[in-house]
N, C-alpha and C positions, 0 to 999 in steps of 0.2 A: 334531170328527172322530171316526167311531164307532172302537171299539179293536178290531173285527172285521170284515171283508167275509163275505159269505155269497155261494154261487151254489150251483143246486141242479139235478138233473135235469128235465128235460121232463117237463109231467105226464103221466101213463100209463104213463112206464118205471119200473120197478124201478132203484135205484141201483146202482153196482156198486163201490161204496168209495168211500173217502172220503179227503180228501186236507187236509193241513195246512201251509199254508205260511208260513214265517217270512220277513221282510222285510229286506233288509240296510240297512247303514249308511245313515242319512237319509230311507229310507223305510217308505212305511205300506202296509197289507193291499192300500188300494185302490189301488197302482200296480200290482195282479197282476188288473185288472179282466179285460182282453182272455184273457190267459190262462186266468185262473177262467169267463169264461164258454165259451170253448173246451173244456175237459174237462166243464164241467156238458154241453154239446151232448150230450157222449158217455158221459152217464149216470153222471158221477161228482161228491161232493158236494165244493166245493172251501171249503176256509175260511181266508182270507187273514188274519195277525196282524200285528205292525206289527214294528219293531228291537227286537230285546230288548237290545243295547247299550245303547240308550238309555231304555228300558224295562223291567226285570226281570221286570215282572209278567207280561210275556208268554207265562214260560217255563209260569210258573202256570197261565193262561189254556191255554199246548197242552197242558200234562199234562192240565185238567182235559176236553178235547176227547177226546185220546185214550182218558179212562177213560170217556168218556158212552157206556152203550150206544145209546141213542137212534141212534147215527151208523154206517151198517152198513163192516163190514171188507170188505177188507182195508185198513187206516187205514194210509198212507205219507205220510211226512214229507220236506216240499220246500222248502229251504234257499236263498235266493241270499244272497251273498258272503258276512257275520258270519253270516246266516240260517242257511245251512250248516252253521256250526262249532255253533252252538245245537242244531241238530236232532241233528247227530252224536252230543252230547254228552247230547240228552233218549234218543235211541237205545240208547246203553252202558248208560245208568239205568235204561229202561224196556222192556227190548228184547220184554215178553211182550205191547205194548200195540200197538207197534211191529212192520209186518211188512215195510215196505222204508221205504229213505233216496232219496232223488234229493237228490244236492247241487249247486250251482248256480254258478261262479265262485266257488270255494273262493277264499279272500283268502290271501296269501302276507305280509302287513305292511301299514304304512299307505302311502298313495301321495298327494301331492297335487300338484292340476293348477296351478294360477297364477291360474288363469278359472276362470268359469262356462263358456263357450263352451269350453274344453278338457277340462272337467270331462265335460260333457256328451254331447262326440262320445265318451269313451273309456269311459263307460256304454253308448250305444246310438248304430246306425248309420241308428233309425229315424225318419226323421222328424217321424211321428203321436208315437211316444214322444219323441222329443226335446223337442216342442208339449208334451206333458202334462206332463213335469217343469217345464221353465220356465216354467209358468203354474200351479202346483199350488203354493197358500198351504202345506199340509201337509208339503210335502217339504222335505226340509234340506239345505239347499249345503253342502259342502264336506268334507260328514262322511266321505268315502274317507280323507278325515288324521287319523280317527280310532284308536285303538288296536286291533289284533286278538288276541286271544285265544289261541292254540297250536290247531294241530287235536288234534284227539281221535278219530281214527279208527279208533286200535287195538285199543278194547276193541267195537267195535261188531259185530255179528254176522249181524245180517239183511243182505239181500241189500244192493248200493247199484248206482246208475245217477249216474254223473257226467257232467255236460256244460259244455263252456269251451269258449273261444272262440280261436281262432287269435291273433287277434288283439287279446289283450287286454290293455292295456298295465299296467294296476291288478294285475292278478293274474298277472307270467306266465306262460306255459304251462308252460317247461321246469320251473317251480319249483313250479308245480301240480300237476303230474302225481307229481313227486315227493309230494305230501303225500295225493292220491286213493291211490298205492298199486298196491294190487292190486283197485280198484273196476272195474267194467264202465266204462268214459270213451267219450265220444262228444264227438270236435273237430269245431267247426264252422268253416269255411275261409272267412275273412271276418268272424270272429264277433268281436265285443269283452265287455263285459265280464257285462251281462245278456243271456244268449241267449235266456229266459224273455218279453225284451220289444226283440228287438234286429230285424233286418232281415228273418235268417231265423226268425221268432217262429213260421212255422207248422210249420216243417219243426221245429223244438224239440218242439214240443206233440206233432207227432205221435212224435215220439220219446218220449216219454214216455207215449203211450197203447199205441204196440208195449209198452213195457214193463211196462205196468201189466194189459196184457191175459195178458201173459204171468205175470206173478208170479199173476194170479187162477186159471189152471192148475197151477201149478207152480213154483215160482222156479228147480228144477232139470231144467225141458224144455229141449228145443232150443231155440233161435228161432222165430217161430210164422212170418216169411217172409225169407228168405235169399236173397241178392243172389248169380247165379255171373254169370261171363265169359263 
C-alpha cells in the first residue's frame, strides 16, 4: 500500500493550490480517491496520507509536503475524523506553511458499532463507498473504538471551513459543533460521518471548491455566490 495518493490537474492548466489530506481512523490516502480526483478536475493538486493515529510518520510526511516548494499555494489542510484533529494541530505549529484548514467530522470520542454492517452505514450512506470499504484489504475495521486525541483548535489562526453531517452518529453534531467553535460549519442534512465520501459526496466537494476559490481571492471577501429568498 503506497503511504501517499497523488492526483494532479489536467494537463494544460495551471494548478491552483494544493491540498493535503489526512485520513482518519482505519483509513489510507487512497479511500479519498473519488474526492482527490474531483478537486484535481478543478485544477487543484490533491495529496492524500493515510491515519496518523496509527501512523506517526505521517505527520512528518505532511509537514514535509507543506514545506516543498515544488507544490504551488495556497496549501490547505483537509482533515477527516483523527485526520482533523492532526491537521488542526500541524496548523497551530506551522500556521506560516498553512493558509486554510477544512476539517472533516471532527471526532468528539471513541464510538463503536457491534458490526461491520453498523460500522459501515454510520461512516457512509454511499453505496459505491460502502463497496469500497468492505472490500479494501488496506482499511481497518473497527478502529472508530480507537482513542481520540483533545481538539486543538484554539491556538489555530488561518481561516477554517468545517463540514459534518446531520446525521452522524460517531461524531455528534451537537458536541461537534461545540468543539469547530467559531469555524465557518457547513451541515449536511442526511450526512453521516465522512461527508468527503458519503451520499452527498459532490455537493461536499463543491463546497469546498466555493471555499477554496474564495480563500485564493481573499480569505476576508464576501462569498463569491450567495443564496437570497
Amino acid at each position: 500500500m503506497p503511504s501517499s495518493f497523488s492526483w494532479d490537474e489536467p494537463e494544460g492548466l495551471a494548478a491552483r493550490g494544493t491540498l493535503i489530506v489526512l485520513a482518519g481512523r482505519g483509513e489510507h490516502g487512497g479511500v479519498y480517491e473519488r474526492f482527490g480526483r474531483r478537486l484535481a478536475f478543478d485544477a487543484y493538486k490533491v495529496r492524500a496520507l493515510g491515519d496518523a493515529s496509527a501512523d506517526p510518520s505521517v505527520l512528518d510526511e505532511a509537514a514535509k509536503l507543506l514545506a516543498d516548494e515544488s507544490l504551488p499555494g495556497p496549501k490547505v489542510l483537509v482533515g477527516s475524523d483523527t485526520g482533523a484533529l492532526y491537521a488542526a494541530g500541524l496548523a497551530a505549529e506551522q500556521p506560516s506553511g498553512v493558509a486554510a484548514l477544512i476539517l472533516v467530522g471532527l471526532p468528539t470520542g471513541p464510538w463503536t458499532s457491534g458490526s461491520w454492517e453498523t460500522e459501515v452505514e454510520a461512516r457512509t450512506a454511499c453505496p459505491t463507498h460502502q463497496g469500497r470499504l468492505t472490500n479494501d484489504p488496506g482499511f481497518r475495521r473497527g478502529a472508530l473504538s480507537d482513542a481520540v486525541p483533545g481538539p486543538r483548535l484554539e491556538r489555530v489562526t488561518v481561516p477554517v471551513l468545517a463540514l459534518h453531517g446531520k446525521d452522524d452518529v460517531v461524531s455528534p453534531v451537537g458536541k461537534a459543533l461545540d468543539a469547530y467553535g467559531d469555524a465557518r460549519t457547513v451541515l449536511f442534512n442526511g450526512g453521516r460521518h465522512d461527508v468527503l465520501n458519503d451520499a452527498l459526496h459532490r455537493t461536499a466537494a463543491a463546497t469546498v471548491v466555493l471555499f477554496l476559490e474564495r480563500l485564493r481571492l481573499s480569505p476576508e471577501l464576501a462569498p463569491i455566490a450567495e443564496e437570497r429568498a
